[in-house]
mmCIF file of the N, C-alpha and C atoms, coordinates in Angstrom:
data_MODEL
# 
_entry.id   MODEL 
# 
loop_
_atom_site.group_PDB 
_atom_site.id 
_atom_site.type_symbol 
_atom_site.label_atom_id 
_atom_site.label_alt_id 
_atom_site.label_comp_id 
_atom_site.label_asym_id 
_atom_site.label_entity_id 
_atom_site.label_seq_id 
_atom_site.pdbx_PDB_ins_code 
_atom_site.Cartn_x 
_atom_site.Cartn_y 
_atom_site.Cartn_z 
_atom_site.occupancy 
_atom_site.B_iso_or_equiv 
_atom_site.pdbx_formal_charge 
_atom_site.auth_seq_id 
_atom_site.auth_comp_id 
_atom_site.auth_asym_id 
_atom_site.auth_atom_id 
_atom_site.pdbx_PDB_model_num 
ATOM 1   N N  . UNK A 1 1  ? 44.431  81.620  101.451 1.00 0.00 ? 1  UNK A N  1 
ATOM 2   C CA . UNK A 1 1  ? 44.976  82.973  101.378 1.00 0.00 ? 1  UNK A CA 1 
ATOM 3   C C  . UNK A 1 1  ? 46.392  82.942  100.774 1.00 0.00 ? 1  UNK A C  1 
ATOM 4   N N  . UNK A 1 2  ? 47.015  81.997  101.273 1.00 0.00 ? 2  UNK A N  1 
ATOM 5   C CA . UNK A 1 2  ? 48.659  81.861  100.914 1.00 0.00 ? 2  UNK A CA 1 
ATOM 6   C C  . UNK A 1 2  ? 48.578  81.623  99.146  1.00 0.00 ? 2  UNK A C  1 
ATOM 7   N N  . UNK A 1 3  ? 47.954  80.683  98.738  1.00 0.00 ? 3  UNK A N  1 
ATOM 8   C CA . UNK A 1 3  ? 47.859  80.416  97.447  1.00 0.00 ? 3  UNK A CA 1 
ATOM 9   C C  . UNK A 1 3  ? 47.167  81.768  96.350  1.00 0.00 ? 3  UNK A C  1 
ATOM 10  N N  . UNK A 1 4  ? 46.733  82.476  96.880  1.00 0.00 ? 4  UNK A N  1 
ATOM 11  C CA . UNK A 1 4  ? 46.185  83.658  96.115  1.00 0.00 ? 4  UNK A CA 1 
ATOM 12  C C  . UNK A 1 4  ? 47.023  84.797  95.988  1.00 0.00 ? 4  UNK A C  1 
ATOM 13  N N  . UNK A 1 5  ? 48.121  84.560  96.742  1.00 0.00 ? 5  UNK A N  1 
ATOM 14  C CA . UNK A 1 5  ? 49.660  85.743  96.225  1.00 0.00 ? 5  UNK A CA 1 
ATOM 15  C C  . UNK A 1 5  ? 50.894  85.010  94.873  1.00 0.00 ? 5  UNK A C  1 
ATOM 16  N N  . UNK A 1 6  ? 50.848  86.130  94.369  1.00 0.00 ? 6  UNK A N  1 
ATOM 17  C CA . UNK A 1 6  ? 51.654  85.684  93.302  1.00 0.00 ? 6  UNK A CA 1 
ATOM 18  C C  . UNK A 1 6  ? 52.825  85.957  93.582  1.00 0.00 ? 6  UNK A C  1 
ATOM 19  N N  . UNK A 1 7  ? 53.794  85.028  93.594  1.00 0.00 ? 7  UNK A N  1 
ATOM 20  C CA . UNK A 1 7  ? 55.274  85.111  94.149  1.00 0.00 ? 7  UNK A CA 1 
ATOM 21  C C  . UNK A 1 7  ? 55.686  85.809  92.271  1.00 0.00 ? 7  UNK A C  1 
ATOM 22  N N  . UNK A 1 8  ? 56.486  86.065  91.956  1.00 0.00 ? 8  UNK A N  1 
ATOM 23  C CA . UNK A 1 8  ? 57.348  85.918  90.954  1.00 0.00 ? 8  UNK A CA 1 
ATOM 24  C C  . UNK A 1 8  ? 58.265  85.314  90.650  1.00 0.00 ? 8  UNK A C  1 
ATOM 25  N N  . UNK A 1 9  ? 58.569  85.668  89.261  1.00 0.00 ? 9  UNK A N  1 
ATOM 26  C CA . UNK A 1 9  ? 59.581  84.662  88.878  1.00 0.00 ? 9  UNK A CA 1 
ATOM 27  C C  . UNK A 1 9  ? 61.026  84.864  89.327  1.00 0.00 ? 9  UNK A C  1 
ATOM 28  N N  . UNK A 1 10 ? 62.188  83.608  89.520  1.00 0.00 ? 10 UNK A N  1 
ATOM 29  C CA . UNK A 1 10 ? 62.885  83.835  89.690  1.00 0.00 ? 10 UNK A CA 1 
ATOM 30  C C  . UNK A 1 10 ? 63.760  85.028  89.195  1.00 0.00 ? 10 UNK A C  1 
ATOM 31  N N  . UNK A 1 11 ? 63.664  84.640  87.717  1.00 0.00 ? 11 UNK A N  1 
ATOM 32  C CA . UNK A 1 11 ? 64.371  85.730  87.157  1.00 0.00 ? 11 UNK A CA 1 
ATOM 33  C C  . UNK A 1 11 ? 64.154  87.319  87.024  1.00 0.00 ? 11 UNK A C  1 
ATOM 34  N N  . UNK A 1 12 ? 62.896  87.560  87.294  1.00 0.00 ? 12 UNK A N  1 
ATOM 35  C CA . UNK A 1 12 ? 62.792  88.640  87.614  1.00 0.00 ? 12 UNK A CA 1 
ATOM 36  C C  . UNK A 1 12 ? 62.469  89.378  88.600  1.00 0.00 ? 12 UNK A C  1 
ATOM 37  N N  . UNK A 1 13 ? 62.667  88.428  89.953  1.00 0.00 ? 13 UNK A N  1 
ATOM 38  C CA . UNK A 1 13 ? 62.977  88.808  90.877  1.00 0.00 ? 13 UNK A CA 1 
ATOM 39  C C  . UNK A 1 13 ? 64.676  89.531  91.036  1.00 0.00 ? 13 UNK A C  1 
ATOM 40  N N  . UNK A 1 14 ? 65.416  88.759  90.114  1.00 0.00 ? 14 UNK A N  1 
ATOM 41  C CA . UNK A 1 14 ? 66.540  89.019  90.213  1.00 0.00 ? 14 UNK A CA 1 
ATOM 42  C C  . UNK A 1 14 ? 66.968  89.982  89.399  1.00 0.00 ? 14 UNK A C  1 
ATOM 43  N N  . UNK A 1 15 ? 66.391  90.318  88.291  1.00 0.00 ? 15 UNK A N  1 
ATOM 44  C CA . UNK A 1 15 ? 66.563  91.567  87.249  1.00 0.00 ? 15 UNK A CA 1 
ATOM 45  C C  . UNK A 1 15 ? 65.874  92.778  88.528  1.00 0.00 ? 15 UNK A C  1 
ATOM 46  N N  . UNK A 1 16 ? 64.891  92.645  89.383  1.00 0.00 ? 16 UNK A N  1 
ATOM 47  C CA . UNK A 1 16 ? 64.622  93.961  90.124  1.00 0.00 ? 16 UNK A CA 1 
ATOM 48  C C  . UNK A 1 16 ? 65.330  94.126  91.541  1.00 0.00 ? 16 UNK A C  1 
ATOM 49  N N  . UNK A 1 17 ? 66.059  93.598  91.894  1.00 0.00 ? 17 UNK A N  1 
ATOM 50  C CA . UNK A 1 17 ? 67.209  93.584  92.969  1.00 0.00 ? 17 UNK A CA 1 
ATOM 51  C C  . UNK A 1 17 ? 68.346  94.568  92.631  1.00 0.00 ? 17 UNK A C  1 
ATOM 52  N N  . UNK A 1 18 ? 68.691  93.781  91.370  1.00 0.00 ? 18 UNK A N  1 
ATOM 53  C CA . UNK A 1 18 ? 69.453  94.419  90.008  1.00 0.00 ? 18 UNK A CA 1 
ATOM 54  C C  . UNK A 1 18 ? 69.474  95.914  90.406  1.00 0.00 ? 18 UNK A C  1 
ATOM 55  N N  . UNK A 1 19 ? 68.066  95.885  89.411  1.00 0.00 ? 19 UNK A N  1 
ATOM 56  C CA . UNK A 1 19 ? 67.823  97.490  89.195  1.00 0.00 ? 19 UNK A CA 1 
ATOM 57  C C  . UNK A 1 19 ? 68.033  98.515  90.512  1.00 0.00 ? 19 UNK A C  1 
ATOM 58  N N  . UNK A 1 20 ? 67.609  97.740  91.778  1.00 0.00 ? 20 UNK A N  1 
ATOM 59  C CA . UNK A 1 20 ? 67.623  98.919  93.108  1.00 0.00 ? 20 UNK A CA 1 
ATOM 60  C C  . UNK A 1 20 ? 68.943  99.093  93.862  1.00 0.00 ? 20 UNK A C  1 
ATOM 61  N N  . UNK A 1 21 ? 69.982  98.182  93.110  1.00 0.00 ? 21 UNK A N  1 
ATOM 62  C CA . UNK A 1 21 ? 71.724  97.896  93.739  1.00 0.00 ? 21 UNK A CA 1 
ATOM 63  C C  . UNK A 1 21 ? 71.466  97.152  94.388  1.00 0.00 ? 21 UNK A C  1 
ATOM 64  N N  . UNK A 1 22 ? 70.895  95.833  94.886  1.00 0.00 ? 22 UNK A N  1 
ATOM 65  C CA . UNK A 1 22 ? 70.771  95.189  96.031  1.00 0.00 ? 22 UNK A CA 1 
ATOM 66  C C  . UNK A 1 22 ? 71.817  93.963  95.319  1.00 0.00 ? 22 UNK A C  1 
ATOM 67  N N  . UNK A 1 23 ? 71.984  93.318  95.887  1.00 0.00 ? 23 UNK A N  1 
ATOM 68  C CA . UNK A 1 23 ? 72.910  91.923  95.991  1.00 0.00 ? 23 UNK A CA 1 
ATOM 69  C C  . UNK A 1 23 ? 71.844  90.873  96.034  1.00 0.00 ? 23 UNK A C  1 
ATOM 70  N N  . UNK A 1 24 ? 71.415  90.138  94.820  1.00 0.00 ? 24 UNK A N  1 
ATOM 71  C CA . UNK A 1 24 ? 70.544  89.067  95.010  1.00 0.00 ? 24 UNK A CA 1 
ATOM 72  C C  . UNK A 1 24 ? 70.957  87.955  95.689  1.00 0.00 ? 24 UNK A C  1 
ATOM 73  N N  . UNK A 1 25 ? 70.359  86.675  96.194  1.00 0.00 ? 25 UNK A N  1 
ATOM 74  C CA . UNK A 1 25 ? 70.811  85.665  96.975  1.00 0.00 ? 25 UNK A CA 1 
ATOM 75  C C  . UNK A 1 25 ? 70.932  84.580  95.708  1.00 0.00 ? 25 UNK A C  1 
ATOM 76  N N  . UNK A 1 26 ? 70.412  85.056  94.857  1.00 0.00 ? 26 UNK A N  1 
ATOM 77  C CA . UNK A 1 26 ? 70.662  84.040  93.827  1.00 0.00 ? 26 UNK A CA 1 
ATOM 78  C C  . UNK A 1 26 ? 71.958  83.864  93.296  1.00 0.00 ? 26 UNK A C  1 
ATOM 79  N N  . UNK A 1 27 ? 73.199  84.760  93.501  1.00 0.00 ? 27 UNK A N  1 
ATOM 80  C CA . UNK A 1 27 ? 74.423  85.001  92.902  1.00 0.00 ? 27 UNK A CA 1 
ATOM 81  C C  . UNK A 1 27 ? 75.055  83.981  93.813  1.00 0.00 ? 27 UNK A C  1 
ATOM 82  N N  . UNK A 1 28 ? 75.782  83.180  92.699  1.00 0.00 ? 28 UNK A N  1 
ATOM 83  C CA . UNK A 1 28 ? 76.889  81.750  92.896  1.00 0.00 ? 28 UNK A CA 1 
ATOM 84  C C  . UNK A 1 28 ? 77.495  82.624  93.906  1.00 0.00 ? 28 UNK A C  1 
ATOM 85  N N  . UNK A 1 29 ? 77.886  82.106  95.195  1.00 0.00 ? 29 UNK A N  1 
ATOM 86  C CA . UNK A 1 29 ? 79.456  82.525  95.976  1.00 0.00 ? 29 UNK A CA 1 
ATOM 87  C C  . UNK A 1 29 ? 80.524  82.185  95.576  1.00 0.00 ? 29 UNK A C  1 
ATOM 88  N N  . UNK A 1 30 ? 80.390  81.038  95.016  1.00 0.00 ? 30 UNK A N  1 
ATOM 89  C CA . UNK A 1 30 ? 81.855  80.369  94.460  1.00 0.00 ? 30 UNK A CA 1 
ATOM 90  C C  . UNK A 1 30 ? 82.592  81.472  93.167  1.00 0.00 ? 30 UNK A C  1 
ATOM 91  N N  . UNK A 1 31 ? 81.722  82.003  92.481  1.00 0.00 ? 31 UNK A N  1 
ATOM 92  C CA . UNK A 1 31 ? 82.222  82.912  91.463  1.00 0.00 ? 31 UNK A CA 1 
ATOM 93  C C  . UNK A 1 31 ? 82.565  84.152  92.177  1.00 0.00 ? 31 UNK A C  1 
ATOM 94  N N  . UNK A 1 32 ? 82.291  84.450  92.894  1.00 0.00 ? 32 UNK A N  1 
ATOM 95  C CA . UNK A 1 32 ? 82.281  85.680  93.944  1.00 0.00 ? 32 UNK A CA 1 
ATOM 96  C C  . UNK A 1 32 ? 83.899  85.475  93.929  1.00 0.00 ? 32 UNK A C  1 
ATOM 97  N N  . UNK A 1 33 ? 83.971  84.136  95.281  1.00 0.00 ? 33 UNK A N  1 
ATOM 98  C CA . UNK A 1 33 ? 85.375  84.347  95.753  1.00 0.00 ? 33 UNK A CA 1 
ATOM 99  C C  . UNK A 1 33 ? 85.912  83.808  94.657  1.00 0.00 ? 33 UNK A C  1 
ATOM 100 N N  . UNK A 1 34 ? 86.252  83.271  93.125  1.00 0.00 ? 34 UNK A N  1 
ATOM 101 C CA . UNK A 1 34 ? 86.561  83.410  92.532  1.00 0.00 ? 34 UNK A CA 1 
ATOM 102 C C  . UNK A 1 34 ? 87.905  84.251  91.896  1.00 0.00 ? 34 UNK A C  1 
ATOM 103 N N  . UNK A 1 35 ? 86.567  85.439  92.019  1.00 0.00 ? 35 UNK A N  1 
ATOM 104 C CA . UNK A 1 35 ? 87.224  87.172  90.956  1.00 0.00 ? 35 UNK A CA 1 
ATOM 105 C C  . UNK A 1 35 ? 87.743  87.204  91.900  1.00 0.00 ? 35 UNK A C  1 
ATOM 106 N N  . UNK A 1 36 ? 87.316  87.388  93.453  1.00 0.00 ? 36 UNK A N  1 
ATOM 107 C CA . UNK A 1 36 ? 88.150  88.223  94.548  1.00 0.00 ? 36 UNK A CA 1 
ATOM 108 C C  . UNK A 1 36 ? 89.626  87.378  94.629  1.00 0.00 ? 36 UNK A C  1 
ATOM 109 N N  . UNK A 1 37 ? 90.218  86.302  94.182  1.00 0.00 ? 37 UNK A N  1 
ATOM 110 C CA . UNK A 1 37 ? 90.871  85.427  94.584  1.00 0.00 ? 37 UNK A CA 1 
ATOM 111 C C  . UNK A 1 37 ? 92.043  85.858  93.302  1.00 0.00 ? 37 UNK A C  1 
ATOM 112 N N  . UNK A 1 38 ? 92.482  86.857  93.680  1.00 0.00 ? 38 UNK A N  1 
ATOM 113 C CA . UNK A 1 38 ? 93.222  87.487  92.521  1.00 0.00 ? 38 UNK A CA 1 
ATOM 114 C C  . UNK A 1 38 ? 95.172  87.233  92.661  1.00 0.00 ? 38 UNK A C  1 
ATOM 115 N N  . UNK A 1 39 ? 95.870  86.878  92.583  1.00 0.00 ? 39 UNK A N  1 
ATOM 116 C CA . UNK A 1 39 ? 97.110  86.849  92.701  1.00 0.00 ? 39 UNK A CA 1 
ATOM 117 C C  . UNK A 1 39 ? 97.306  88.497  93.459  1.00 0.00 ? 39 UNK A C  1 
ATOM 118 N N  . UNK A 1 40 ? 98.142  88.191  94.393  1.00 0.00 ? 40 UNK A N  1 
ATOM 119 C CA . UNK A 1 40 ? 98.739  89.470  95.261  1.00 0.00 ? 40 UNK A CA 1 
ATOM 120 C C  . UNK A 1 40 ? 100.325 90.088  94.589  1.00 0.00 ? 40 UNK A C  1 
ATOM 121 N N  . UNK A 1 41 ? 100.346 91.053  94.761  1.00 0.00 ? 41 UNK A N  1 
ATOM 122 C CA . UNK A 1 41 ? 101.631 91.575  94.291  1.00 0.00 ? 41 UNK A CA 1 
ATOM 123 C C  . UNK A 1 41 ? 102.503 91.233  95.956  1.00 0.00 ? 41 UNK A C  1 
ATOM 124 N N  . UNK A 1 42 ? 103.798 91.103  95.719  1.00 0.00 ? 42 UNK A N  1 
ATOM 125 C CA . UNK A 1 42 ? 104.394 90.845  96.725  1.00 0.00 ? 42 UNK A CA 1 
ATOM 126 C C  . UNK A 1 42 ? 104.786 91.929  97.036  1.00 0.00 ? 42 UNK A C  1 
ATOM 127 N N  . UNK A 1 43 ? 104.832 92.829  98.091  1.00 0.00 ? 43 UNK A N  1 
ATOM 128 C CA . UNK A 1 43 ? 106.139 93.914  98.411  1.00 0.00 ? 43 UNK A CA 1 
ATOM 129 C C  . UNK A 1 43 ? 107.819 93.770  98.525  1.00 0.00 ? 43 UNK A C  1 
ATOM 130 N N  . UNK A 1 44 ? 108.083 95.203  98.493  1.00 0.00 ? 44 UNK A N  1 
ATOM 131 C CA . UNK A 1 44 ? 109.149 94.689  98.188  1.00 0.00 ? 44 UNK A CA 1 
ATOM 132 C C  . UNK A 1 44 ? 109.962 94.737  99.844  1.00 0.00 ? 44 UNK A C  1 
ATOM 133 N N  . UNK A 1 45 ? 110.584 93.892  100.609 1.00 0.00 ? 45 UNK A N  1 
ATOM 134 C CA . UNK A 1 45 ? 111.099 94.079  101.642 1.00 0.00 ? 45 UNK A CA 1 
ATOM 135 C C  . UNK A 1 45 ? 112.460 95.290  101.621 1.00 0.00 ? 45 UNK A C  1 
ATOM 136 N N  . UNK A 1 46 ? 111.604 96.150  103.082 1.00 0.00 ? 46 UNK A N  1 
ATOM 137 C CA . UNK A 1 46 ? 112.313 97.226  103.432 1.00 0.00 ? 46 UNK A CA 1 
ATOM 138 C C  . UNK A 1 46 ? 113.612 96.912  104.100 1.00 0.00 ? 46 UNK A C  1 
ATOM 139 N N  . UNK A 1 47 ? 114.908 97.321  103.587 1.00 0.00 ? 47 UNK A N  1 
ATOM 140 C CA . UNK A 1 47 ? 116.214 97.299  103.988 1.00 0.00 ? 47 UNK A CA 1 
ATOM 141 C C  . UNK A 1 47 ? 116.597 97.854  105.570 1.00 0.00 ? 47 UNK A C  1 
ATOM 142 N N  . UNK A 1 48 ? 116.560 97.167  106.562 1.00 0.00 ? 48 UNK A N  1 
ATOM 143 C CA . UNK A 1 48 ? 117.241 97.745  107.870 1.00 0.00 ? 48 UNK A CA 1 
ATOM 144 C C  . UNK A 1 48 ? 118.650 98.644  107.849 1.00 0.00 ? 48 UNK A C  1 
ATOM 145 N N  . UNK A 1 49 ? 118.675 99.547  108.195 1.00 0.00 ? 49 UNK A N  1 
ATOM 146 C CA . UNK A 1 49 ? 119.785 100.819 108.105 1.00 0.00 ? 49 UNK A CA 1 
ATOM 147 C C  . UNK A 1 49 ? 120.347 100.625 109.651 1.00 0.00 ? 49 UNK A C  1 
ATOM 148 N N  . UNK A 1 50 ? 121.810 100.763 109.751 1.00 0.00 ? 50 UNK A N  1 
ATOM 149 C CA . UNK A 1 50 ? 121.972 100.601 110.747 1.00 0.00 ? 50 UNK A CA 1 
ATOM 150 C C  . UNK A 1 50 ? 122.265 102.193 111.069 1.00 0.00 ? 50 UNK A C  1 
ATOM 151 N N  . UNK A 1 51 ? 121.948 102.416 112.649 1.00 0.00 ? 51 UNK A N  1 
ATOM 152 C CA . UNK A 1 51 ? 121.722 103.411 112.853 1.00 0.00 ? 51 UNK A CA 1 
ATOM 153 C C  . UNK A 1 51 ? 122.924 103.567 113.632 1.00 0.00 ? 51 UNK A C  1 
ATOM 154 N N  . UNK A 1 52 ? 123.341 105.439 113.928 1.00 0.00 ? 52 UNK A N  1 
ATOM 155 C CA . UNK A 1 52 ? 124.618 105.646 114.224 1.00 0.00 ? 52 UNK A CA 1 
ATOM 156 C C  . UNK A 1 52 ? 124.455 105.557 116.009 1.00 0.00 ? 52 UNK A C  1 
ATOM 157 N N  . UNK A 1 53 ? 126.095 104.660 116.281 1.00 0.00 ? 53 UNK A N  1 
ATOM 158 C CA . UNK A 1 53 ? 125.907 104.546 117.930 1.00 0.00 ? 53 UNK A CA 1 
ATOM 159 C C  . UNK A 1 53 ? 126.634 105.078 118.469 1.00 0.00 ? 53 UNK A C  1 
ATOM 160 N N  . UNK A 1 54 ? 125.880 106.388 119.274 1.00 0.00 ? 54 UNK A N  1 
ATOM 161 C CA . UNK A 1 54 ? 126.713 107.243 120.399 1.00 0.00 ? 54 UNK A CA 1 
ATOM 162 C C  . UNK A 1 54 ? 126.597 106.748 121.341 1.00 0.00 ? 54 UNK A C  1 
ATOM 163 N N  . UNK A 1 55 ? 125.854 105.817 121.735 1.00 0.00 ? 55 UNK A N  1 
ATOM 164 C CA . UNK A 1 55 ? 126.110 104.873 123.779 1.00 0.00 ? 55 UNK A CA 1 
ATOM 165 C C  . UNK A 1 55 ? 126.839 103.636 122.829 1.00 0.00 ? 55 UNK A C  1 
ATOM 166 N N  . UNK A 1 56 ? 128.095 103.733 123.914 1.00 0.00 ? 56 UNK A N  1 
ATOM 167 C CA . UNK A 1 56 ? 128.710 102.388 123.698 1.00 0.00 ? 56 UNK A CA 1 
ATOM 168 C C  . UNK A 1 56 ? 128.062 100.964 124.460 1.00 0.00 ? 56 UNK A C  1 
ATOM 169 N N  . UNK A 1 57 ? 127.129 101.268 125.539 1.00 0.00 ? 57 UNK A N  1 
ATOM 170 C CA . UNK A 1 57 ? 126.488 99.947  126.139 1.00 0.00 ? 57 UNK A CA 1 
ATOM 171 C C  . UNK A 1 57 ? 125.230 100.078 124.995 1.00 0.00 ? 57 UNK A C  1 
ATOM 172 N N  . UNK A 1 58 ? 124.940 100.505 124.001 1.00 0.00 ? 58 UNK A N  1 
ATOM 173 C CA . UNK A 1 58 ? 123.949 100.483 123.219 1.00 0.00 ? 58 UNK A CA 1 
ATOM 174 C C  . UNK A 1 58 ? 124.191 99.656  121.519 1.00 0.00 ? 58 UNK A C  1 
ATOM 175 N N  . UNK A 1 59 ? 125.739 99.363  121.551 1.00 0.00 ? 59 UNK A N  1 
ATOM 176 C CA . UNK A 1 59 ? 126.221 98.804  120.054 1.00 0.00 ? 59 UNK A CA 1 
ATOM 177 C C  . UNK A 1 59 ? 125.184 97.845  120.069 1.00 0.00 ? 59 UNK A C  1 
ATOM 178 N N  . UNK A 1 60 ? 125.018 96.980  120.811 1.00 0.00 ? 60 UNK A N  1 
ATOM 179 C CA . UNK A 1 60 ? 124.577 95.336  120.240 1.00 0.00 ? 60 UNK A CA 1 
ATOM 180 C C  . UNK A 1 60 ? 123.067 95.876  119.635 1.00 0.00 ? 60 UNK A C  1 
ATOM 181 N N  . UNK A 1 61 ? 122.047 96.797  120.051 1.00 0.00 ? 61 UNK A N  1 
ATOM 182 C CA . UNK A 1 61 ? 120.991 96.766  119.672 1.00 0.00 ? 61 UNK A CA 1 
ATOM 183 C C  . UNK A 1 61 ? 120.971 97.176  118.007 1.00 0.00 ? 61 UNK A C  1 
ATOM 184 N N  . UNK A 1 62 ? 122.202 98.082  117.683 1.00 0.00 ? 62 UNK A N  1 
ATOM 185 C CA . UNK A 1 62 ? 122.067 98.111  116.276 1.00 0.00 ? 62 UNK A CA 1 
ATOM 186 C C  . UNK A 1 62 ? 122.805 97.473  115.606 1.00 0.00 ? 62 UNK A C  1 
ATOM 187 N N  . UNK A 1 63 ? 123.069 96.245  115.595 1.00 0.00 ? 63 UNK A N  1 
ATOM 188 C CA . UNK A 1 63 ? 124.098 95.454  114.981 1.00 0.00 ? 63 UNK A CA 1 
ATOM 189 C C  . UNK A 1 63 ? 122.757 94.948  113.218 1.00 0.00 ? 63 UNK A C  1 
ATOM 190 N N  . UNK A 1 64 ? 123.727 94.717  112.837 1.00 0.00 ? 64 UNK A N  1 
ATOM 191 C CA . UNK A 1 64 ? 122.687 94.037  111.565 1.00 0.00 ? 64 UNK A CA 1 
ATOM 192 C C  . UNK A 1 64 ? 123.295 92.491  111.168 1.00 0.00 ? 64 UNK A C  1 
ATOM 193 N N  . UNK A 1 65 ? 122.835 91.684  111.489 1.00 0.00 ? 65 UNK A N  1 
ATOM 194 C CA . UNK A 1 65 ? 122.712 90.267  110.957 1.00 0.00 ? 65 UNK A CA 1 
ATOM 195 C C  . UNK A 1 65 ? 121.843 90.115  110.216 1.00 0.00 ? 65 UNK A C  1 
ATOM 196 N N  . UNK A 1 66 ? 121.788 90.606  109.142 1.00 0.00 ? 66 UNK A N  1 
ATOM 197 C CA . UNK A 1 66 ? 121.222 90.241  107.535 1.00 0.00 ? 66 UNK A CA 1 
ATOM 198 C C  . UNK A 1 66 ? 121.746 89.591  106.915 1.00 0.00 ? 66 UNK A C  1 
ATOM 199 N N  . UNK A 1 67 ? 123.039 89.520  107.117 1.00 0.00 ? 67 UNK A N  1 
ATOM 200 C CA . UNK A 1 67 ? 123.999 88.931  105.945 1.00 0.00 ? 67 UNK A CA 1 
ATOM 201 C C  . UNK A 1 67 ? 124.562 87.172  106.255 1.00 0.00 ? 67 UNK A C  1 
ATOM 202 N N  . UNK A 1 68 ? 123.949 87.571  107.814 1.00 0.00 ? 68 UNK A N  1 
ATOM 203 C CA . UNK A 1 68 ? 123.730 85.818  108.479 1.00 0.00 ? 68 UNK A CA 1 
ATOM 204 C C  . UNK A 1 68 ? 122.184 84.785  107.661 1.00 0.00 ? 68 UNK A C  1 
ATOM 205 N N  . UNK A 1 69 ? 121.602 85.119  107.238 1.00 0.00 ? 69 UNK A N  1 
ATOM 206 C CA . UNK A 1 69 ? 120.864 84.536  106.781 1.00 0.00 ? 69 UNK A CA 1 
ATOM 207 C C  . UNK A 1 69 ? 120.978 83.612  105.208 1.00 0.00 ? 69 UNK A C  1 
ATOM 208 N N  . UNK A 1 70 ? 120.010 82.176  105.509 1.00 0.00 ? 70 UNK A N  1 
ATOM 209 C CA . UNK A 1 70 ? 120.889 81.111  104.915 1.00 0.00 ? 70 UNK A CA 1 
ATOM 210 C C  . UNK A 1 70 ? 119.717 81.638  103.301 1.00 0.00 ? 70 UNK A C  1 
# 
């Protein structure tokens, strides 16, 4: 019984996957993550503002040590 079904061919198994949007299993992964493996743009780091201090037991929390860095 098994021998009396006709499987098809690879390749056009994969041209009708194609056609219905499906994702064949035949597609390399390595080319996949490849394309996806794209150089990132860096952002640009957001500047800390120091904010205005009306509690005087509150100075130290807005202090800015940015300019401590090596």
């Amino acid at each position: 019984m098994w021998r009396r079904v006709q499987i098809p061919s690879v390749d056009d198994m994969h041209r009708k996957l194609l056609n219905v949007n499906l994702k064949p299993t035949s597609e390399d992964p390595l080319k996949i993550a490849q394309a996806a493996n794209k150089p990132k743009q860096q952002k640009k780091r957001v500047s800390k503002r120091g904010g205005k201090v009306t509690n005087v037991h509150m100075q130290h929390l807005m202090q800015d040590f940015s300019d401590r860095r090596r």
